[in-house]
N, CA, C and O atoms as a Tinker XYZ file with bonds, in Angstrom:
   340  protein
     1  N    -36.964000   22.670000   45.811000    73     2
     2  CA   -37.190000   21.960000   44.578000    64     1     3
     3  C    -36.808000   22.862000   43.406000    63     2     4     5
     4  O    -37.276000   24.000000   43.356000    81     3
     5  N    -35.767000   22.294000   42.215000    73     3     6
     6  CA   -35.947000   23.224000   41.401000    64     5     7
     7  C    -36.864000   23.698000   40.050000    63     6     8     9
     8  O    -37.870000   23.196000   39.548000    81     7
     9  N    -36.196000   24.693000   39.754000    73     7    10
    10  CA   -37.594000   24.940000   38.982000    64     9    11
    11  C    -37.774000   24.369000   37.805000    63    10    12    13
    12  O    -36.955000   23.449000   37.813000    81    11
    13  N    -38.285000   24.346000   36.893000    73    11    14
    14  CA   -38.909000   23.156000   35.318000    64    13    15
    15  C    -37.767000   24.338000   34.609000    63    14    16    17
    16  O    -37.505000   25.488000   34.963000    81    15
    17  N    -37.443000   23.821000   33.907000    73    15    18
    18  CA   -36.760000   25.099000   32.433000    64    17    19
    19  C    -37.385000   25.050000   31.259000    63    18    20    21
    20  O    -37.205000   24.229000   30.360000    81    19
    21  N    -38.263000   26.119000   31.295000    73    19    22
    22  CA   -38.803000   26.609000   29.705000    64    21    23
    23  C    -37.850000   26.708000   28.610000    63    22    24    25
    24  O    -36.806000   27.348000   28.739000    81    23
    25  N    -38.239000   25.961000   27.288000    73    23    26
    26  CA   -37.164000   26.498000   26.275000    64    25    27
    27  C    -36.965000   27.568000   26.025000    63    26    28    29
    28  O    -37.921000   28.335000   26.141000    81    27
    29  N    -35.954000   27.991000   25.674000    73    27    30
    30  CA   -35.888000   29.765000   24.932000    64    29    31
    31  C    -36.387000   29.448000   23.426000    63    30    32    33
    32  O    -36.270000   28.372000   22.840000    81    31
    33  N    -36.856000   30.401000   23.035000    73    31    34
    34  CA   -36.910000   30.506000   21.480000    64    33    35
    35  C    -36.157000   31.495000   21.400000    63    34    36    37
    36  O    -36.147000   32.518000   22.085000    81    35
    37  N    -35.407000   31.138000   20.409000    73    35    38
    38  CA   -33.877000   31.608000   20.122000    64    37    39
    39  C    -34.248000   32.134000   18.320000    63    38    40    41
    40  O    -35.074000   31.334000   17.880000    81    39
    41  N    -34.016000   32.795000   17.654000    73    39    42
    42  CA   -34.594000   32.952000   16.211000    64    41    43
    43  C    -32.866000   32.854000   15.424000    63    42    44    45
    44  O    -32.064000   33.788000   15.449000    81    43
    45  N    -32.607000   31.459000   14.754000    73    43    46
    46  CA   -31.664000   31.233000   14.156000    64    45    47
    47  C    -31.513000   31.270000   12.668000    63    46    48    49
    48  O    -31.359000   30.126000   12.240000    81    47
    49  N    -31.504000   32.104000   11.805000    73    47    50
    50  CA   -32.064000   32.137000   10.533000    64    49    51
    51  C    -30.569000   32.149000    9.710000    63    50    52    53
    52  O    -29.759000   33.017000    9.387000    81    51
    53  N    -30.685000   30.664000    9.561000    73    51    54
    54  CA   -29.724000   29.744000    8.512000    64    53    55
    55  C    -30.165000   30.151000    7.296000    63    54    56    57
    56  O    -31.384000   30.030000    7.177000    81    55
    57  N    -29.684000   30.526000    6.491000    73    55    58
    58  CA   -29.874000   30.824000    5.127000    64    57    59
    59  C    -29.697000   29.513000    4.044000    63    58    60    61
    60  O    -28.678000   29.296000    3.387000    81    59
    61  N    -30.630000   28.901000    4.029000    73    59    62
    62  CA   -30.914000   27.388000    3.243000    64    61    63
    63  C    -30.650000   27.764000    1.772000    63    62    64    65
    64  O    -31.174000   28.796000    1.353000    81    63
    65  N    -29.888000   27.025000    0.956000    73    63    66
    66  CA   -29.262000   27.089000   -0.512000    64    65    67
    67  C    -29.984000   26.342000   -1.303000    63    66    68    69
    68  O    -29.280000   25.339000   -1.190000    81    67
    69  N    -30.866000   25.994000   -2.055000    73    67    70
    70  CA   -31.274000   24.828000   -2.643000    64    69    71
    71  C    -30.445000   24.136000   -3.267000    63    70    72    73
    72  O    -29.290000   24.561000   -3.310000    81    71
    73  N    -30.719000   23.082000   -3.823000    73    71    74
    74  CA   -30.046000   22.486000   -5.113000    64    73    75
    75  C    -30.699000   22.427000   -6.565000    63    74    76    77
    76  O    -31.922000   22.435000   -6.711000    81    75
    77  N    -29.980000   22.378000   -7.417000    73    75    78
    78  CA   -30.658000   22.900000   -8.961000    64    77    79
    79  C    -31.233000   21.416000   -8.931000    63    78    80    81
    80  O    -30.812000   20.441000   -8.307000    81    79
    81  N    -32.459000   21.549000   -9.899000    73    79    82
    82  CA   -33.252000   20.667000  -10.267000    64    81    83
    83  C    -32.528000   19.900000  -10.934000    63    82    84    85
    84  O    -31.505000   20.511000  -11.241000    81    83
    85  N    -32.525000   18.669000  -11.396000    73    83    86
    86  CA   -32.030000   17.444000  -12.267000    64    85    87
    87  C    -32.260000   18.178000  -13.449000    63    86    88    89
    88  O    -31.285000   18.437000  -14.155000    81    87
    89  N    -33.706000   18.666000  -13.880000    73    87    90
    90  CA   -33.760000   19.116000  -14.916000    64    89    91
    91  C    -33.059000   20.276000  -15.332000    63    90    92    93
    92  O    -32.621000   20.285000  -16.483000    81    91
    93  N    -32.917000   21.034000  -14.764000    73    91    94
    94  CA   -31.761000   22.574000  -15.052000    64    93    95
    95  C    -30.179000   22.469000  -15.743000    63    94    96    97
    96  O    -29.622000   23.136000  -16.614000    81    95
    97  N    -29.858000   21.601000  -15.128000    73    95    98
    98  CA   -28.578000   21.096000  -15.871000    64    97    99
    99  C    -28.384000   20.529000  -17.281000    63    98   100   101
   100  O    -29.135000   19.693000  -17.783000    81    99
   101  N    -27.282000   21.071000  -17.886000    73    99   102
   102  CA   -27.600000   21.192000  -19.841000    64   101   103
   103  C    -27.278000   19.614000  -20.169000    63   102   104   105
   104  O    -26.779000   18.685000  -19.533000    81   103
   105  N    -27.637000   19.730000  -21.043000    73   103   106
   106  CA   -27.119000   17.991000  -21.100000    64   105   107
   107  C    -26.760000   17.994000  -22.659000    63   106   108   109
   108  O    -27.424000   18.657000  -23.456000    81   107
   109  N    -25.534000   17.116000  -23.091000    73   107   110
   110  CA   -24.948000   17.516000  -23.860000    64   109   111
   111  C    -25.206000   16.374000  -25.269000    63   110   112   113
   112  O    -25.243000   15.147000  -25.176000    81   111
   113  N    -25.337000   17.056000  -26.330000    73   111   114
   114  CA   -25.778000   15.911000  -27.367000    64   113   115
   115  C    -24.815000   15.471000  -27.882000    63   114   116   117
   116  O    -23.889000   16.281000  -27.940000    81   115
   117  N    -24.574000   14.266000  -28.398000    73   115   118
   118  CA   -23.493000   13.429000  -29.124000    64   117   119
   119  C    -23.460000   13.752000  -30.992000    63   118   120   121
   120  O    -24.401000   14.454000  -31.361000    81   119
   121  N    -22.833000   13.463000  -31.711000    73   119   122
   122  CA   -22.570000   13.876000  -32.678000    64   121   123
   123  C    -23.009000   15.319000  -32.863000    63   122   124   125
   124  O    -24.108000   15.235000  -33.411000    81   123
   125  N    -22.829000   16.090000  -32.756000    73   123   126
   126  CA   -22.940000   17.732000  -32.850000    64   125   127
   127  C    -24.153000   18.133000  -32.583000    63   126   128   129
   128  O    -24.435000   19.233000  -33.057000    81   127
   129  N    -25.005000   17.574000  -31.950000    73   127   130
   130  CA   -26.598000   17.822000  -31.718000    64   129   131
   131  C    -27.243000   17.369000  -32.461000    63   130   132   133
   132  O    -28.343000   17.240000  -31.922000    81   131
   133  N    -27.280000   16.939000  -33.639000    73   131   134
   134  CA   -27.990000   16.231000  -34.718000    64   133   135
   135  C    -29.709000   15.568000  -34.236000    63   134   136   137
   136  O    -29.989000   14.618000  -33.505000    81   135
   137  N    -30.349000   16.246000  -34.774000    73   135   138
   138  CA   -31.881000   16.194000  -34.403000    64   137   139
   139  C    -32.013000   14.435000  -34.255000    63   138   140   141
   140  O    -33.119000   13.984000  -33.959000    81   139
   141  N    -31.039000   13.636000  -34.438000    73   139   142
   142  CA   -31.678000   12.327000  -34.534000    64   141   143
   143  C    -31.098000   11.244000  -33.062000    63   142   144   145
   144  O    -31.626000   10.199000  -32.682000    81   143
   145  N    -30.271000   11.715000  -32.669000    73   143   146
   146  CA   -29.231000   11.651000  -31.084000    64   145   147
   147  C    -30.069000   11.863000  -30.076000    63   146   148   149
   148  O    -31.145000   12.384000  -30.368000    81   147
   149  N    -29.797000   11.520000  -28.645000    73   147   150
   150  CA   -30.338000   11.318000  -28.072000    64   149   151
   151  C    -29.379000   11.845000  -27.112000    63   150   152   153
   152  O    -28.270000   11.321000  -27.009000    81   151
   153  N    -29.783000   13.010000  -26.281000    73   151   154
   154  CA   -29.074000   13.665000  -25.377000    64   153   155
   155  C    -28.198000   12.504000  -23.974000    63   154   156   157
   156  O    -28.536000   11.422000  -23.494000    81   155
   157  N    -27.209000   13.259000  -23.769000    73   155   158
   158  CA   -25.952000   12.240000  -22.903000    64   157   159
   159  C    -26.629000   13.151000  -21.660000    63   158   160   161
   160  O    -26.893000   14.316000  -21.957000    81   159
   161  N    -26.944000   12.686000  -20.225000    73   159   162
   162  CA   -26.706000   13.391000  -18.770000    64   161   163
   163  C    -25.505000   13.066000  -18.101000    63   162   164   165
   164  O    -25.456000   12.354000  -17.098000    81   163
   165  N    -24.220000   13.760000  -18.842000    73   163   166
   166  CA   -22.904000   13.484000  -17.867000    64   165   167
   167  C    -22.954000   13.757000  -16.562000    63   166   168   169
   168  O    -22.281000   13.029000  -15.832000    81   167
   169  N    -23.771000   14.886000  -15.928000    73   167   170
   170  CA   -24.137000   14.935000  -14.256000    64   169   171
   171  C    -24.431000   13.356000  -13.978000    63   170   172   173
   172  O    -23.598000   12.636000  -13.428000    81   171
   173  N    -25.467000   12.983000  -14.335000    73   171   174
   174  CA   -25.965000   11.507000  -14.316000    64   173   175
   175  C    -24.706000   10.606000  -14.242000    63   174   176   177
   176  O    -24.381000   10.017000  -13.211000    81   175
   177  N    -24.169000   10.555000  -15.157000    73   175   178
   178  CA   -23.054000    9.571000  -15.219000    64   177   179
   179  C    -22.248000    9.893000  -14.379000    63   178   180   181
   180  O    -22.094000    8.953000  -13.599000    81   179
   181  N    -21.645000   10.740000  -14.123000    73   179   182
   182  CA   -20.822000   11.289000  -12.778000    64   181   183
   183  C    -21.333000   10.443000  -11.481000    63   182   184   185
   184  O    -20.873000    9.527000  -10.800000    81   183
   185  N    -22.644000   11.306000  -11.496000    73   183   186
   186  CA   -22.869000   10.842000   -9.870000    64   185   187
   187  C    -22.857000    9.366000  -10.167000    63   186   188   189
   188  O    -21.919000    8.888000   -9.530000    81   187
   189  N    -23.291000    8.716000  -10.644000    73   187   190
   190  CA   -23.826000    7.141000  -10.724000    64   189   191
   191  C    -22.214000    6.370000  -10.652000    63   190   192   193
   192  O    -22.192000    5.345000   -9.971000    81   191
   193  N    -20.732000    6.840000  -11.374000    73   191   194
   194  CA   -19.372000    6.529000  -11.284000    64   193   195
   195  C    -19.247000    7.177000   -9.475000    63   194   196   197
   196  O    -18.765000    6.458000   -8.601000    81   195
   197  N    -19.473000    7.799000   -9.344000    73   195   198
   198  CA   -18.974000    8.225000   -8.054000    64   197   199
   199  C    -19.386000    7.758000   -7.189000    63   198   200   201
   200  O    -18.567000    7.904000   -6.282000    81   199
   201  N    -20.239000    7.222000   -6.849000    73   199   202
   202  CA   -21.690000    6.486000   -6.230000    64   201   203
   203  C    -20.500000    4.458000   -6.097000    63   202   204   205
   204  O    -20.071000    3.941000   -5.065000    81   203
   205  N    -20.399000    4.026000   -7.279000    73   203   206
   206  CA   -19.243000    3.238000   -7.290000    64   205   207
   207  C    -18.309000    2.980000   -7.189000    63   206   208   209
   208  O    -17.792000    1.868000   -7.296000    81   207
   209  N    -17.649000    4.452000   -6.841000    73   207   210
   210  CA   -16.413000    4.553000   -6.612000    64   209   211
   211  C    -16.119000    4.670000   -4.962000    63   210   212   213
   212  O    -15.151000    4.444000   -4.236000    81   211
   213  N    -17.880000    5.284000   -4.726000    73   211   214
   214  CA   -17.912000    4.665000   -3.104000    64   213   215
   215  C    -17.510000    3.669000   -2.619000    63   214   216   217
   216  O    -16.622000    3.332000   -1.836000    81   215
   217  N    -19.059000    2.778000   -3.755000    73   215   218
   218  CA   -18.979000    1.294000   -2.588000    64   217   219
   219  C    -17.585000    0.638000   -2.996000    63   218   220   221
   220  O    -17.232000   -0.348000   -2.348000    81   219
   221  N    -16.768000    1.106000   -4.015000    73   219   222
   222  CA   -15.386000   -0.164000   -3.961000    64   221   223
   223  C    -14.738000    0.179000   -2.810000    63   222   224   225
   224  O    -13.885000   -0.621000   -2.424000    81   223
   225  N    -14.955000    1.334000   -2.050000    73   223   226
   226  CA   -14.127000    1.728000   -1.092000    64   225   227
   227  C    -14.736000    1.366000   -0.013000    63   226   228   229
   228  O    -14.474000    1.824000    1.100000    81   227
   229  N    -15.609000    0.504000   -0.257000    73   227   230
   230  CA   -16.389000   -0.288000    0.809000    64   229   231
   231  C    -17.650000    0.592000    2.054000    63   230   232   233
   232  O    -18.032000    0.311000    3.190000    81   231
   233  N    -18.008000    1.922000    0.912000    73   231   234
   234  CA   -18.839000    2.686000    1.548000    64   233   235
   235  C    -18.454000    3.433000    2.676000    63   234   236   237
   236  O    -19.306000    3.931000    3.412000    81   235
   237  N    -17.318000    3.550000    2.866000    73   235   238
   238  CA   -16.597000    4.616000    3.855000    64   237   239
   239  C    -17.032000    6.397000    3.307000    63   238   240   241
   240  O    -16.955000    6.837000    2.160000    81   239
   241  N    -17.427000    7.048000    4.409000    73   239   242
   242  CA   -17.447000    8.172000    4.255000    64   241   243
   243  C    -16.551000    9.111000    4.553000    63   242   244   245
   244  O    -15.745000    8.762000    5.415000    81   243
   245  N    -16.373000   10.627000    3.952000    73   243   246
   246  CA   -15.342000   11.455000    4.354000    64   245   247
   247  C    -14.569000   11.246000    3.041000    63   246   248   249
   248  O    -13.607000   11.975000    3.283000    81   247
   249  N    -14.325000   10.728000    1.767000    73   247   250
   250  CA   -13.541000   10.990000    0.633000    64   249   251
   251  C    -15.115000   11.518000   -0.399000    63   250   252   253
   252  O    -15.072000   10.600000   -1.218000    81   251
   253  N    -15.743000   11.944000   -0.611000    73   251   254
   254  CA   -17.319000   12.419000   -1.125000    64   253   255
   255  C    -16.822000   13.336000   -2.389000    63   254   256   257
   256  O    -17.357000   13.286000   -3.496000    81   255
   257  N    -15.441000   14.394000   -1.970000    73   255   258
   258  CA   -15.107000   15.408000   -3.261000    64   257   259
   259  C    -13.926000   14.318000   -3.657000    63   258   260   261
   260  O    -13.522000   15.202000   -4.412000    81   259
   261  N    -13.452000   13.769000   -3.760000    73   259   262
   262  CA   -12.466000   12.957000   -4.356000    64   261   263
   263  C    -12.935000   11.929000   -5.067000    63   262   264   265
   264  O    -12.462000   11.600000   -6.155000    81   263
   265  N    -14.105000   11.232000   -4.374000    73   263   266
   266  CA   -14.893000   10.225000   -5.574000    64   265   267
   267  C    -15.349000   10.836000   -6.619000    63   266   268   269
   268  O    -15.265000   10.337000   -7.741000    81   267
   269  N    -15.984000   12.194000   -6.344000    73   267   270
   270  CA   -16.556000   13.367000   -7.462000    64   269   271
   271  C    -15.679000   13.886000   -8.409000    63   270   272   273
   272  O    -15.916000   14.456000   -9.475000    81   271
   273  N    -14.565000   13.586000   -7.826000    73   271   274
   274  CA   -13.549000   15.042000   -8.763000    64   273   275
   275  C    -12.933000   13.351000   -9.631000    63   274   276   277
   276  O    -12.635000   13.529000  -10.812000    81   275
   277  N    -12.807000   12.286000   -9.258000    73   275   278
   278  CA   -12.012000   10.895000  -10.161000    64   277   279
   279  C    -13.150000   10.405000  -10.935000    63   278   280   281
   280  O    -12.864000    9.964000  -12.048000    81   279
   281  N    -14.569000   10.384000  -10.531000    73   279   282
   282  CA   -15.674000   10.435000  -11.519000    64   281   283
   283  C    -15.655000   11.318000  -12.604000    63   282   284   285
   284  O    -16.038000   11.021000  -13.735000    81   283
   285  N    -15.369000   12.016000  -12.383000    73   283   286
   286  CA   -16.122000   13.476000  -13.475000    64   285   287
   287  C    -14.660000   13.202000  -14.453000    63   286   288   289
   288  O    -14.754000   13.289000  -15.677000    81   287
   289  N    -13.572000   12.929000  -13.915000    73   287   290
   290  CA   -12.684000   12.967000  -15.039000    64   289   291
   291  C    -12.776000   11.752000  -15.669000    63   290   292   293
   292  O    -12.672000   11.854000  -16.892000    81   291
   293  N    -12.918000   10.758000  -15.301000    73   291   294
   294  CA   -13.490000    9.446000  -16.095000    64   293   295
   295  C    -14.153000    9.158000  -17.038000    63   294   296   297
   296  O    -13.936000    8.540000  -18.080000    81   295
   297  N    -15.572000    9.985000  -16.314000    73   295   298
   298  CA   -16.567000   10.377000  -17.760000    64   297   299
   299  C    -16.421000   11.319000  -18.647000    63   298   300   301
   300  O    -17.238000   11.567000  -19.534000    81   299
   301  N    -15.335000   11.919000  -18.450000    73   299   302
   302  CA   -15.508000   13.395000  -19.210000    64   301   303
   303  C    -14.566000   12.814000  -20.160000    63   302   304   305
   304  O    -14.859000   12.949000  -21.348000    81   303
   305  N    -13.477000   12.185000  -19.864000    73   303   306
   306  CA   -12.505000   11.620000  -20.298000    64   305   307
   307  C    -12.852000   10.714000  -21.761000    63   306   308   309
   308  O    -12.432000   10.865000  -22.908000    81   307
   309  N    -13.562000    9.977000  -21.319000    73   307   310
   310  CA   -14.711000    8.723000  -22.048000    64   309   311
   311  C    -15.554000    9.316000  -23.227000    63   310   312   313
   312  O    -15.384000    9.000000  -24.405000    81   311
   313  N    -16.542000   10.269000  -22.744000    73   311   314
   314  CA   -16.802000   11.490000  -23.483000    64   313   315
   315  C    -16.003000   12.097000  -24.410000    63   314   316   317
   316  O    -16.292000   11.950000  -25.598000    81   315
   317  N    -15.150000   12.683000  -24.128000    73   315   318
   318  CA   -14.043000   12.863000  -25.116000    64   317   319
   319  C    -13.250000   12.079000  -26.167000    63   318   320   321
   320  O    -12.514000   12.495000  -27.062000    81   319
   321  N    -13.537000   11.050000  -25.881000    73   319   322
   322  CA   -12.750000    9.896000  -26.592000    64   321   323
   323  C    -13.732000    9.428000  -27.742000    63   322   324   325
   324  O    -13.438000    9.081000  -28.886000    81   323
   325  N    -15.238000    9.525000  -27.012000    73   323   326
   326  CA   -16.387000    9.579000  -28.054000    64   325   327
   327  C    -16.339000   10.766000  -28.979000    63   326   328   329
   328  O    -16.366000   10.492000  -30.179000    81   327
   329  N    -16.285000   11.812000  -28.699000    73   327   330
   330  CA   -16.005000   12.723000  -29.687000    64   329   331
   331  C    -15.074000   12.510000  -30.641000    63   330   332   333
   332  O    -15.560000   12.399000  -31.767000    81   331
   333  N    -14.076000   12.431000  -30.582000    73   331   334
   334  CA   -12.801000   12.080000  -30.924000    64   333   335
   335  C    -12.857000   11.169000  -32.373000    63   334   336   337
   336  O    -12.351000   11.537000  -33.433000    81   335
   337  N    -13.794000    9.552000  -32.097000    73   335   338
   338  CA   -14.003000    8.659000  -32.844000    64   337   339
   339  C    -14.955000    8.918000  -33.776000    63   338   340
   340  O    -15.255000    8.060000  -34.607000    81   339
């Protein structure tokens, strides 16, 4: 009969990265900061365009930095155009 197999404990020490808080990230004010404006979260807007730029692609995974990198220029883009005016 053979014998049962004990697990090994094996000591694998992955070095875990966090991610920055929502709050840590600067967020940028509209008309030159002007005490009366109301701060923009372009991270926010990014992810939330990219997030849509998923589902038009019908929620397929594996394009994740390409929805990110056509988001961020969209809004940044948009952003800029607000400055601009």
């Amino acid at each position: 009969m053979p014998r049962a197999k004990t697990p090994r404990t094996t000591s694998t020490s992955k070095q875990v990265i966090p991610m920055p808080e929502v709050s840590s990230a600067p967020s940028v004010r509209k008309n030159g900061g002007s005490a009366g404006t109301t701060p923009i979260d372009l991270e926010a807007q990014i992810r939330q365009r990219a997030y849509e730029i998923y589902e038009e692609r019908g929620c397929t995974a594996g394009n994740e930095h390409e929805d990110w990198v056509r988001a961020e220029r969209e809004i940044l883009a948009r952003y800029n155009q607000q400055q601009l005016a």
